[in-house]
PLY file of the C-alpha trace (Angstrom):
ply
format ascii 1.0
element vertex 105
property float x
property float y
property float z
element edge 104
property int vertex1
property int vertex2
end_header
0.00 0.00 0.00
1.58 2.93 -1.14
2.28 5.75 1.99
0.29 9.17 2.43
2.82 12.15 1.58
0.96 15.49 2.91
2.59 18.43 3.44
3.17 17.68 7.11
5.50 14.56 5.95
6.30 15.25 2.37
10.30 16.98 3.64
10.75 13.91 5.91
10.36 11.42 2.81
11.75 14.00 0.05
14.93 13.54 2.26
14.87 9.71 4.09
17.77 8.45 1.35
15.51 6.35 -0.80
13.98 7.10 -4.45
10.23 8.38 -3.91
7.55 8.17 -6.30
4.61 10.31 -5.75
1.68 10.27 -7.57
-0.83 13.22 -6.86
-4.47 11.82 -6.98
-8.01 13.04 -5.35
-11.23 10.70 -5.04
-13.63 12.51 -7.57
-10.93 12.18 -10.82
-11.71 8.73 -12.58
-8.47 8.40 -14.04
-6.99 8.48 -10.71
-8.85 5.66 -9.96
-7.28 3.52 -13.00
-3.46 4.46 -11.47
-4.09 4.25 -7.99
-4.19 0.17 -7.51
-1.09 0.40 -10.30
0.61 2.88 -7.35
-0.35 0.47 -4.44
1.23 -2.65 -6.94
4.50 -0.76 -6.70
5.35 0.35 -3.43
4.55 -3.40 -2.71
7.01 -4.55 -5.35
9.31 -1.82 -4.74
8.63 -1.92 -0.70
12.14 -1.30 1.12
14.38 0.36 -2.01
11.76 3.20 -2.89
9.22 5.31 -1.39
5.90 5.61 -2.56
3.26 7.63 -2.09
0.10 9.17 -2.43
-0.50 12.94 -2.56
-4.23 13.99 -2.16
-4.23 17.24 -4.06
-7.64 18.28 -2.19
-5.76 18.19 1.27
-2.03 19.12 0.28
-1.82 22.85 -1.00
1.72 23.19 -0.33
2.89 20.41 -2.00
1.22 20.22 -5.28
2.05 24.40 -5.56
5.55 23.47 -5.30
5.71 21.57 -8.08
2.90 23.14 -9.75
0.79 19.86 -10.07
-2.41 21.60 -12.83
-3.20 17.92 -14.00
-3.71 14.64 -12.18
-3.01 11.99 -12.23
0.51 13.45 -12.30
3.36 10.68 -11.13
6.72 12.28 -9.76
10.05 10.55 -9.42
12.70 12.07 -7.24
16.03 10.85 -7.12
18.56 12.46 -4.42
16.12 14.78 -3.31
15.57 16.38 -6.68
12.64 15.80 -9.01
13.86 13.07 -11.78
10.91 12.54 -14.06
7.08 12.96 -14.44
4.11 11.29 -16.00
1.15 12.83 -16.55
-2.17 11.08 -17.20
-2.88 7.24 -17.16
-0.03 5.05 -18.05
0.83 1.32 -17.79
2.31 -0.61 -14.93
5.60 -1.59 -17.22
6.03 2.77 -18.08
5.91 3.14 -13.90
8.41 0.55 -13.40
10.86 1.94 -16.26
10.54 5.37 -14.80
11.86 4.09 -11.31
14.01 0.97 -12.85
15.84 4.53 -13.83
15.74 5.75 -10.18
17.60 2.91 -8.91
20.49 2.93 -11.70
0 1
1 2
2 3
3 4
4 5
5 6
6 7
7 8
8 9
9 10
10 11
11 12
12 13
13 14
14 15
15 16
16 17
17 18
18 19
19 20
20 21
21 22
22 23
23 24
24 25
25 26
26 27
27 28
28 29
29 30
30 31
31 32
32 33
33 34
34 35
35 36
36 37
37 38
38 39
39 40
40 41
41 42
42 43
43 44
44 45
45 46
46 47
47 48
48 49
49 50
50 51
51 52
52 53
53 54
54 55
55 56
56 57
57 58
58 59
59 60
60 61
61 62
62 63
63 64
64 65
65 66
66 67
67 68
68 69
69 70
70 71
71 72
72 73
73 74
74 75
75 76
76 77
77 78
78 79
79 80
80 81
81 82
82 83
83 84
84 85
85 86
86 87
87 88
88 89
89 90
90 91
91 92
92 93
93 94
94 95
95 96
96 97
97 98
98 99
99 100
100 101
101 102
102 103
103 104
């Protein structure tokens, strides 16, 4: 099950050591709903070497203003602190695990 990143915790995982893969989601977008068990798949597969989470963009302001988050689902990948990549929209499970395959390199 992939974590909850608000902006209470979101500093505390940007900067725990590990990869983190965020994707920005809120309960009324449909698409959401398509990536969100694809998330949960991941941070079970990927459970120890990489962070992910989930970013409710309905109850994180600060967050999705930092990185300007206008369309969601939006996916980040941060690598040493620093945002890596991005997908936007709904993508496939084998896209998600390239993108953070990439994180681990």
């Amino acid at each position: 099950m992939a974590l909850e990143i608000t902006d209470a915790n979101f500093e505390e995982q940007l900067n725990a050591g590990k990869p983190l893969v965020l994707d920005f989601w809120a309960e009324w977008c449909g698409p959401c709903r398509m990536v969100g068990p694809i998330i949960d798949e991941l941070a079970a597969a990927y459970e120890g070497r990489v962070t992910v989470g989930k970013v409710n963009v309905d109850e994180s302001d600060e967050v999705v203003s930092r990185f300007g988050i206008r369309n969601i689902p939006t996916v980040l990948f941060f690598k040493d602190g620093q945002a890596a990549d991005k997908l936007v929209g709904v993508n496939t499970k084998d896209t998600f695990i390239e993108k953070i395959e990439a994180l681990l390199d």
